[in-house]
Each structure stands twice: as C-alpha cells, then as structure tokens.
N, C-alpha and C positions, 0 to 999 in steps of 0.2 A: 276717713273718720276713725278706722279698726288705728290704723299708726298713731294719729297726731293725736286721736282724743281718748283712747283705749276702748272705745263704744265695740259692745257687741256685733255679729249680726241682726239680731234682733232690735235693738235698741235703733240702729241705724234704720229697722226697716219704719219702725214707727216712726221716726223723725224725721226722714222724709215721705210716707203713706205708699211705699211703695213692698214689693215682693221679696223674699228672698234670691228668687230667680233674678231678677234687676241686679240687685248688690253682686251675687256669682258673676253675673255676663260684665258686669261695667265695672268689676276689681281686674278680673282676666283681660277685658282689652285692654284698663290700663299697665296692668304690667308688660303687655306686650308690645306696647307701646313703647314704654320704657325701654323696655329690653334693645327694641329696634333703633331709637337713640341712642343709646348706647355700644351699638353695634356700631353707628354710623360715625360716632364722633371715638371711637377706640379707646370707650372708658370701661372698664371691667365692673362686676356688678359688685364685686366685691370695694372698689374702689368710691362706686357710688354709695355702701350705704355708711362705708367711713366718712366721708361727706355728709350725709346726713347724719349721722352720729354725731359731729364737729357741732354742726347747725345747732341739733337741737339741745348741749350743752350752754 
C-alpha cells in the first residue's frame, strides 16, 4: 500500500485496524521474501525495481 498507493503508515494502519508493529513485521518479511526470490531466480534488486518502474509506466 506505502508503493502502489503512496499511503502512509498511518493511513495503512487505519485501513486495515491493525498496529504499526503489523505493517513493520509484514513490510520486513515481505521484502525478505523478495529478496530470497530473487536470490533464487539470479535477478538483481536493482533489476527488479526497473521492472517495476517499466510496470508501472
């Protein structure tokens, strides 16, 4: 929601009624996540977010 929609953390917390601690823990796995596809498939991070740049033009 902070990427695609520019929402706050704040904003985000209201929107779904959840914590700031929520939003911190569940941004951090998913970039770790990320990061670990990424690793897996030998895409650079910097490669992915030109990809995502591409996208969302």
């Amino acid at each position: 929601m902070t990427y695609l929609e520019g929402k706050s953390n704040k904003e985000i917390c209201q929107t779904l009624g959840t914590t700031l601690n929520t939003i911190y823990f569940a941004r951090s796995k998913a970039l770790s996540t990320l990061r670990q596809i990424f690793k897996e498939k030998d895409i650079s991070l910097y490669s992915a977010f030109m990809m995502f740049i591409e996208m969302m033009d």
